[in-house]
Residue, then its C-alpha position, 0 to 999 in steps of 0.5 A: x557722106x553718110x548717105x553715100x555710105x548707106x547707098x553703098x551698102x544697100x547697092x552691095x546688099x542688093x547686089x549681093x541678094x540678086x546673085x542668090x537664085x535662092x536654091x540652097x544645094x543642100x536642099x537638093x541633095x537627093x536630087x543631086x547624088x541622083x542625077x550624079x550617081x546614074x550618070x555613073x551608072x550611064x558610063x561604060x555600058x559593058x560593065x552593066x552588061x547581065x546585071x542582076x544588082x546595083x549596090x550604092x555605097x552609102x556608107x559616106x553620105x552623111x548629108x543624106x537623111x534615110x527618105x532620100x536614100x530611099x528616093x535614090x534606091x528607088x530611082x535605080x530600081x525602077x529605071x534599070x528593074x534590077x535589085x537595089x540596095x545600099x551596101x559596100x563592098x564588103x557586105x556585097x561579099x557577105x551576102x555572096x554577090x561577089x564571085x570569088x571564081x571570076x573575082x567579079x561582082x554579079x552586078x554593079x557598085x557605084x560609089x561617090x568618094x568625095x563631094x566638094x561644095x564650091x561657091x556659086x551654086x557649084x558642087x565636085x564630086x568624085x565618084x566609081x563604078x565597079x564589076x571587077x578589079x579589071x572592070x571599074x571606071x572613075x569619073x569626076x563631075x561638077x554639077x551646078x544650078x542652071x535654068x531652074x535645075x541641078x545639071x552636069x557641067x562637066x564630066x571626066x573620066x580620072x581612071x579606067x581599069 
């Protein structure tokens, strides 16, 4: 009986390791809000349009230390070429990005509002991009780890304005 036992809980342990690929998400985080944070950015086109800044708003991401903030600044500044920076939507209007006469931004603020780690390698986030109050869309995406990589499974947009 008791080897029955012990062969039970080693097949169970073994199964169990053998589901683990091994990749922890949150060591992936950059990576991740950045594939997430450009397909935001990929979304509605028009709203890109002229351009002169895209802001990511930061403010929540409390996984993320400074270097991979860094990384994802970078990432947007070089594939779009336009200034990058970490900032809400309040310090846009500070440092006078907002006009006040069009009520719209002279760039783009892409915003993630919640992050859900799923089981199995899986993670929901909920995310924006905004121009103006009559230009901004809102998607939801679960990413997860496939073939060697953090990919979209899914997209959807939740709202449109």
């Amino acid at each position: 009986m008791k080897i029955k036992w012990i062969s039970s809980v080693f097949i169970i342990t073994f199964l169990l390791t053998a589901c683990n690929n091994g990749e922890n998400s949150k060591d992936h985080l950059g990576e991740i809000y950045t594939i997430v944070l450009n397909s935001i950015m990929e979304k509605d086109p028009a709203l890109s349009r002229d351009m002169e800044f895209i802001a990511i708003d930061m403010s929540n991401f409390e996984e993320l230390n400074n270097e991979q903030k860094s990384e994802i600044l970078n990432f947007f500044k070089e594939k779009y070429k336009v200034i990058t920076m970490d900032a809400t939507f309040g310090e846009l209007e500070e440092k006078g990005y907002y006009n006040p006469i069009t009520m719209t931004l002279d760039g783009v603020l892409l915003r993630i509002e919640k992050v859900d780690f799923k089981f199995n390698h899986t993670i929901l986030f909920e995310g924006s991009k905004f121009r103006s109050g009559k230009g901004a869309i809102g998607v939801e995406y679960i990413v997860h780890y496939k073939d060697g990589e953090w990919q979209i499974k899914e997209s959807k947009e939740i709202w449109i304005s």
